[in-house]
DRENNUTOR-498418 format. One record per atom (N, C-alpha, C): residue in three letters; atom name; x, y, z negated. Coordinates in steps of 0.02 Angstrom, whole numbers. Each point is the difference from the previous one (the first is absolute). Layout:
<pts>
- ALA / CA / X / Y / Z
...
</pts>
This chain:
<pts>
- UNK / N / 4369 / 5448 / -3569
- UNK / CA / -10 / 51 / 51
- UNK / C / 38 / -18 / 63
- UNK / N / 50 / -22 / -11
- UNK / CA / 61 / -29 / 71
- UNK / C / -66 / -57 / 32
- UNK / N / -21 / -41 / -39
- UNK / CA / -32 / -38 / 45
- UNK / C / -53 / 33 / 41
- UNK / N / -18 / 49 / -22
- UNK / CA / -47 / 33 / 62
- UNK / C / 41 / 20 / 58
- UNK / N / 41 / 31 / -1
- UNK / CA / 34 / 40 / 31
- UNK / C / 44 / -47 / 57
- UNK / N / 1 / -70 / -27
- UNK / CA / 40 / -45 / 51
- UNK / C / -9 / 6 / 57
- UNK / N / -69 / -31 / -2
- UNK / CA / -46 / -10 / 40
- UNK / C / -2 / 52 / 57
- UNK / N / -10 / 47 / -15
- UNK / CA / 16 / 71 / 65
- UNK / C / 80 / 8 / -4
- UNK / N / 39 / -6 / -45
- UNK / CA / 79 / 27 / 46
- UNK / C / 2 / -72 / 57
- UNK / N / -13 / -58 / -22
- UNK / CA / 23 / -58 / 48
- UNK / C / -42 / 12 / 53
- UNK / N / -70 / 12 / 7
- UNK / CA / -5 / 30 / 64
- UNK / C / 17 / 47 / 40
- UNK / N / 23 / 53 / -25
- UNK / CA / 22 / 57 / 10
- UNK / C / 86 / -33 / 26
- UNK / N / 16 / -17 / -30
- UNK / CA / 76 / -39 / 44
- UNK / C / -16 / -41 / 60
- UNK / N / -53 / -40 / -13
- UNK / CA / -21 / -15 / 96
- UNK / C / 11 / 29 / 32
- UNK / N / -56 / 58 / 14
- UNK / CA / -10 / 57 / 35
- UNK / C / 86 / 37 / 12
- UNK / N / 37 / 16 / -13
- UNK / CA / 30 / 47 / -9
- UNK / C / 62 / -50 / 19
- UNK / N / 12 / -39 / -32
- UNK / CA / 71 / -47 / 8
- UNK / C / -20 / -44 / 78
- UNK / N / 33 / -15 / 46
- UNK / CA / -28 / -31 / 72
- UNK / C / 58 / -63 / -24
- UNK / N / 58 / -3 / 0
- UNK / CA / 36 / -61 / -18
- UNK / C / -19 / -42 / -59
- UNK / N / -5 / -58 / 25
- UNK / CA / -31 / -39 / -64
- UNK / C / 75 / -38 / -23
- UNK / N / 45 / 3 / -2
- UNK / CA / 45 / -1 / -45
- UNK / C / 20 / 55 / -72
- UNK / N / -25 / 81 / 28
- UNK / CA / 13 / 31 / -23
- UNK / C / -80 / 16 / -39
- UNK / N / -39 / -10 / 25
- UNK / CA / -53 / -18 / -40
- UNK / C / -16 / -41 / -55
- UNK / N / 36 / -39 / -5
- UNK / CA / 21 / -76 / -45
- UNK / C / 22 / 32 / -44
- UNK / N / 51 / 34 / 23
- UNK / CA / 48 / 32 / -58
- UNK / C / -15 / 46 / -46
- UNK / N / -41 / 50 / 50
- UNK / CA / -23 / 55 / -65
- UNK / C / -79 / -25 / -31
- UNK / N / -33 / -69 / 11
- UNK / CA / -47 / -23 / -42
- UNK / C / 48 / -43 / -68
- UNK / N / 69 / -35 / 46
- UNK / CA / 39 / 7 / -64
- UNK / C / 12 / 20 / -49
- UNK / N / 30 / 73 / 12
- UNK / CA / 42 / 27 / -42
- UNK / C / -103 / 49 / -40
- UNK / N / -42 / -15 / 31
- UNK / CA / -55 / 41 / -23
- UNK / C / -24 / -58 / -78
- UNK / N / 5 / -66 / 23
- UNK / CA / -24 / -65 / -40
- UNK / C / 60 / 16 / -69
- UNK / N / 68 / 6 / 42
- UNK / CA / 36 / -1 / -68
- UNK / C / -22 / 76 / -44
- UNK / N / -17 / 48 / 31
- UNK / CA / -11 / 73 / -71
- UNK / C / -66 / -39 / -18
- UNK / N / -31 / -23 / 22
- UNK / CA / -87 / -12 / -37
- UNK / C / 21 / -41 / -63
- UNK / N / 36 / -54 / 34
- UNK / CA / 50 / -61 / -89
- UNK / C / 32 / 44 / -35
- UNK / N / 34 / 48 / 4
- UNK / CA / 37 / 22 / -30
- UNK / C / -34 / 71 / -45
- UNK / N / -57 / 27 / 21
- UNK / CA / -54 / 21 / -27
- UNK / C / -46 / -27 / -51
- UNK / N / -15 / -72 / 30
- UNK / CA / -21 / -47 / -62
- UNK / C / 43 / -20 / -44
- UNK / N / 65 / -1 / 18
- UNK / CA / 31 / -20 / -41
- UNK / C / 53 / 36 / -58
- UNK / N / -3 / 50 / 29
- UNK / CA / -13 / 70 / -55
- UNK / C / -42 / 27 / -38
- UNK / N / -67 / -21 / -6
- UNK / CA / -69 / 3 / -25
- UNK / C / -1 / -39 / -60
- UNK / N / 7 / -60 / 33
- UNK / CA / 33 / -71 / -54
- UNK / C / 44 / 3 / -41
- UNK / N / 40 / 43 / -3
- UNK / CA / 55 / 20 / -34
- UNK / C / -7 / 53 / -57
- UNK / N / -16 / 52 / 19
- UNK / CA / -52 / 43 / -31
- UNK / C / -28 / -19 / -74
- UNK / N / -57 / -46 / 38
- UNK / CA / -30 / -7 / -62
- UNK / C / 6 / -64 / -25
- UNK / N / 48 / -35 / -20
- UNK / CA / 30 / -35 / -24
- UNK / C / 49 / 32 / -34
- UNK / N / 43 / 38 / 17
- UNK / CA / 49 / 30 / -33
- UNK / C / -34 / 12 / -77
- UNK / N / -50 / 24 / -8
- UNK / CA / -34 / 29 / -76
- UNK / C / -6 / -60 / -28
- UNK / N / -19 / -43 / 27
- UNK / CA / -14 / -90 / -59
- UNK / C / 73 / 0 / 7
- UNK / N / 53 / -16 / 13
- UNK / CA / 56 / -9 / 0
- UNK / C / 36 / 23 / -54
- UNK / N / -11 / 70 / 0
- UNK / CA / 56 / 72 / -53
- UNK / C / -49 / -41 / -75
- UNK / N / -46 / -6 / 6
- UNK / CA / -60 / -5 / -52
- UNK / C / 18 / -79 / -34
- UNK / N / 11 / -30 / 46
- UNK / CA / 23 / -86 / -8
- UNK / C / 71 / -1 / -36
- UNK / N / 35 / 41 / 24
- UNK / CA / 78 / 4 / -10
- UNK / C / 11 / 35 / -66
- UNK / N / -47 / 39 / -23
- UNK / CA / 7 / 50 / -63
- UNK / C / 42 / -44 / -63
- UNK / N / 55 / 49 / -26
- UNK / CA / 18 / -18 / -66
- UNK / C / -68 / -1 / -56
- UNK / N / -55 / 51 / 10
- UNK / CA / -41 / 10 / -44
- UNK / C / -30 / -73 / -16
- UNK / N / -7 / -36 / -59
- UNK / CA / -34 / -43 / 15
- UNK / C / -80 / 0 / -10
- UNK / N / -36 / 54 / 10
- UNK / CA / -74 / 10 / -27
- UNK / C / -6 / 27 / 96
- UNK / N / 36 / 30 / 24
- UNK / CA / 16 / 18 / 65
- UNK / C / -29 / -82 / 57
- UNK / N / 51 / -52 / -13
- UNK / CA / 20 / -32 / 53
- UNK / C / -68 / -66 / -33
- UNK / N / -20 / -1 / -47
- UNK / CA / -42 / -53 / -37
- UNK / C / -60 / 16 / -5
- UNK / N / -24 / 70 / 9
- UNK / CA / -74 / 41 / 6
- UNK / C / -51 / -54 / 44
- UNK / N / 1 / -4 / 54
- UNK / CA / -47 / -45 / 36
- UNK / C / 11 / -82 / -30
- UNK / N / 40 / -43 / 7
- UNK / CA / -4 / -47 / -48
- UNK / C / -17 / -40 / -73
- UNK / N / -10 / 88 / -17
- UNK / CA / -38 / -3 / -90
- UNK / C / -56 / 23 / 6
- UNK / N / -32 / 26 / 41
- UNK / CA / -82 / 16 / 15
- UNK / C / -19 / -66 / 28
- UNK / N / 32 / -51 / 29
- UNK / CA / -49 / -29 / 41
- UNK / C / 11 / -86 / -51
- UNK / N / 53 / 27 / -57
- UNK / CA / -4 / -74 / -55
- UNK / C / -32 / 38 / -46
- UNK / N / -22 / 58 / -23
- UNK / CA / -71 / 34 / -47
- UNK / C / -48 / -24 / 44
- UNK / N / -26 / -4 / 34
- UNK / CA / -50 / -17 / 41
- UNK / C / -4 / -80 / 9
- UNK / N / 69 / -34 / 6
- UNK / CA / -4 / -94 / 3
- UNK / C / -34 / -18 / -88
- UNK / N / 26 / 72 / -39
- UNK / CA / -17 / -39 / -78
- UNK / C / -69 / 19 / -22
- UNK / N / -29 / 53 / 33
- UNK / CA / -68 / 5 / 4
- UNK / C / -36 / -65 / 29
- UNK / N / -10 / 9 / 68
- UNK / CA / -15 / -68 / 28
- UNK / C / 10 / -89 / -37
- UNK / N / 49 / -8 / -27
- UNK / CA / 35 / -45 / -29
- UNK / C / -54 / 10 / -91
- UNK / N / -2 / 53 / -41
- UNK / CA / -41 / -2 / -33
- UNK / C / -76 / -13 / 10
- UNK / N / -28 / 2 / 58
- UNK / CA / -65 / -10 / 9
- UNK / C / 5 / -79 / -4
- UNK / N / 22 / -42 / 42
- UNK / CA / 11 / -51 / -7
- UNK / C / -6 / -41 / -66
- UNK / N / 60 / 31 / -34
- UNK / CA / -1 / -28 / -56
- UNK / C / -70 / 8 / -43
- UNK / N / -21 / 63 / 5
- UNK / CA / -75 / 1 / -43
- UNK / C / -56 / -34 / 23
- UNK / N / -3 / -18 / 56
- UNK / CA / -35 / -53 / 41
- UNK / C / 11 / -50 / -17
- UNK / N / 56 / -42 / -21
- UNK / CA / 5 / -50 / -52
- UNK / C / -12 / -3 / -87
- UNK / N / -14 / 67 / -20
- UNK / CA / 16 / -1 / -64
- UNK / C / -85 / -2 / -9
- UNK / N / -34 / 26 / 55
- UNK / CA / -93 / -3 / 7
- UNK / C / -17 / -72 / -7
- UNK / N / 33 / -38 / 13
- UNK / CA / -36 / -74 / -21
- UNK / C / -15 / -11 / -53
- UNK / N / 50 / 33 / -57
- UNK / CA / -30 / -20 / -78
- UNK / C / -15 / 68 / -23
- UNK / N / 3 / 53 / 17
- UNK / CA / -30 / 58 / -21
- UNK / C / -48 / 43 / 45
- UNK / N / -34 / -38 / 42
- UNK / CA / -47 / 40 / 41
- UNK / C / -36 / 50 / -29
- UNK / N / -44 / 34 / -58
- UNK / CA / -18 / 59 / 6
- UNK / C / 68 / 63 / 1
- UNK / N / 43 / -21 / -52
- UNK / CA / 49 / 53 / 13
- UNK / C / 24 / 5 / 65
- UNK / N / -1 / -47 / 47
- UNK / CA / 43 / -3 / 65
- UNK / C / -51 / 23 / 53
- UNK / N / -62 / 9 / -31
- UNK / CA / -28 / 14 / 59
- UNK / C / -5 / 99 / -21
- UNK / N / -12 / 22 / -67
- UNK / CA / 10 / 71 / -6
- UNK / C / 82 / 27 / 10
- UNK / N / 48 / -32 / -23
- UNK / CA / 70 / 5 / 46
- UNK / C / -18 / 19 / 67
- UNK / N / -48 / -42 / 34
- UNK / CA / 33 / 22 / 95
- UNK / C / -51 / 39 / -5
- UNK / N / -59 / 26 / -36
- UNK / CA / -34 / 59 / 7
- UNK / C / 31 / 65 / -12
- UNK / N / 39 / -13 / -62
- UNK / CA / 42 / 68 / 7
- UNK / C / 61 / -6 / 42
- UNK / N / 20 / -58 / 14
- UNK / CA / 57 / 31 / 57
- UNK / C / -24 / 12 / 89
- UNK / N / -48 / -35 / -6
- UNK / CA / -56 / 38 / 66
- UNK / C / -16 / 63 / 3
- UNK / N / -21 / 32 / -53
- UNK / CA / -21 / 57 / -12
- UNK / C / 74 / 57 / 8
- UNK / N / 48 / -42 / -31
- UNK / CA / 72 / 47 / 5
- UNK / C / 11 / -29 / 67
- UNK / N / 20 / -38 / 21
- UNK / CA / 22 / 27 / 83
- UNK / C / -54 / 50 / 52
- UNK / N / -41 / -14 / -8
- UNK / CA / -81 / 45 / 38
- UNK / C / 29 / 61 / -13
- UNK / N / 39 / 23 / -81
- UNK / CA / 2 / 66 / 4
- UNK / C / 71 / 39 / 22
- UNK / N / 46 / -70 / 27
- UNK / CA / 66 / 37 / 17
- UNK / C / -44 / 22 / 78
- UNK / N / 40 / 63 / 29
- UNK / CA / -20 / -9 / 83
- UNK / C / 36 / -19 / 54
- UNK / N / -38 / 17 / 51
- UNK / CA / 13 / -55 / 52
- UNK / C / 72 / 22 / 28
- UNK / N / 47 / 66 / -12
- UNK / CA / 62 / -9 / 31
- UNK / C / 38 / -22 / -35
- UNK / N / -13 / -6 / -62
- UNK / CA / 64 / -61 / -36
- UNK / C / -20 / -69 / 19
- UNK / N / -55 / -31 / 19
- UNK / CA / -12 / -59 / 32
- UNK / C / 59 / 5 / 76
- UNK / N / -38 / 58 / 27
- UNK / CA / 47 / -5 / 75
- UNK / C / 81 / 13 / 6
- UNK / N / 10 / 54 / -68
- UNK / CA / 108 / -16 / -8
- UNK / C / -10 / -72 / -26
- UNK / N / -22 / -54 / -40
- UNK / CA / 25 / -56 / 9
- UNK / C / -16 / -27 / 54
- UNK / N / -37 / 14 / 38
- UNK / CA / 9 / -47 / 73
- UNK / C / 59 / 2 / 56
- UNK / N / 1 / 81 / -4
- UNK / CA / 64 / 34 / 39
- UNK / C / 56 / -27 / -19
- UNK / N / -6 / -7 / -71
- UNK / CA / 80 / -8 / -26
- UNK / C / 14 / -85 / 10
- UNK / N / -65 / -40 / -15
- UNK / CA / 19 / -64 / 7
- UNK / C / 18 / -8 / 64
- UNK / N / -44 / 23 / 50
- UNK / CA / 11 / -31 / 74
- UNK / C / 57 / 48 / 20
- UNK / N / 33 / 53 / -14
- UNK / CA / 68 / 42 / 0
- UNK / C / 63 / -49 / -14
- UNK / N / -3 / -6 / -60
- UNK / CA / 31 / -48 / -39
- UNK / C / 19 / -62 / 37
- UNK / N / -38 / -36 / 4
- UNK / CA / -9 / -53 / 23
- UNK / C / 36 / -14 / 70
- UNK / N / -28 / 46 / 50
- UNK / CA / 29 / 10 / 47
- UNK / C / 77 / 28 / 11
- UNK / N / 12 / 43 / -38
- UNK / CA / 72 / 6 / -12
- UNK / C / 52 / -41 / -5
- UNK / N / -53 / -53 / -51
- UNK / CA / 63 / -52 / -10
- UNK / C / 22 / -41 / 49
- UNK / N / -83 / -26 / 24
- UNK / CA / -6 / -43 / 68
- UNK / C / 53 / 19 / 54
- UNK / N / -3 / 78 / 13
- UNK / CA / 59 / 14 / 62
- UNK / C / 68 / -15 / -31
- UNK / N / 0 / 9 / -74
- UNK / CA / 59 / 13 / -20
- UNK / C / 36 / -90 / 14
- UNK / N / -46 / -48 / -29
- UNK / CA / 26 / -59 / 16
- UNK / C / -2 / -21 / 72
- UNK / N / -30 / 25 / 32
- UNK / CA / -3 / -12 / 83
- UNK / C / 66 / 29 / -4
- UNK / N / 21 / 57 / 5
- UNK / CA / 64 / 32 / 22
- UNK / C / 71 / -34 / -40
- UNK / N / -25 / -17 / -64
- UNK / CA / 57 / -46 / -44
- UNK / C / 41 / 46 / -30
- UNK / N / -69 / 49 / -9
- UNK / CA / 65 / 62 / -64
- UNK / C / -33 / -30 / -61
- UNK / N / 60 / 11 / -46
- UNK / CA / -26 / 1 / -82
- UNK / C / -7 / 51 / -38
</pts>
């Protein structure tokens, strides 16, 4: 919302401010609340992955990292039955019929929390090693 609003106070300080030193200044001190707005925002909501990351609980702080290795050992089992179809192709081919048939019937927002959570996840860590927290 600040970014809308820039845009008209900094003109609005043209108009109104005639010294352009002192004009400088209060687009200054206007640039620093807009960072410091974002950067209170940023803070915010990070703080909750943080308390959540930090938890003594360990079902707490390991929740997103054990959904998304249930999901590597899903994936990781298809594989493997894809190899096991070379010498047992009719069973391997009614195997992925019924497990076709069972994913078709989970729905589509547990498809989309693992997407959230992977690309959540994922990204978390990414800033987290960009920033060089552990």
């Amino acid at each position: 919302m600040f970014e809308i609003i820039f845009p008209f106070i900094s003109k609005l300080i043209d108009r109104i401010i005639p010294d352009e030193t002192s004009r400088s200044a209060a687009k200054l001190e206007l640039m620093k609340s807009e960072n410091q707005q974002v950067l209170s925002e940023m803070q915010a909501s990070l703080s909750a992955i943080l308390v959540e990351g930090g938890s003594s609980d360990k079902w707490t702080s390991r929740a997103r990292p054990s959904f998304l290795y249930v999901m590597y050992g899903i994936i990781l089992s298809c594989f493997i039955g894809g190899i096991i179809g070379i010498w047992y192709p009719l069973a391997t081919t009614q195997a992925a019929a019924n497990i076709n048939a069972l994913l078709r019937a989970l729905p589509q927002d547990l498809y989309n929390l693992f997407a959230m959570g992977y690309l959540g996840y994922a990204g978390a860590r990414s800033f987290d090693k960009w920033r060089k927290i552990k």
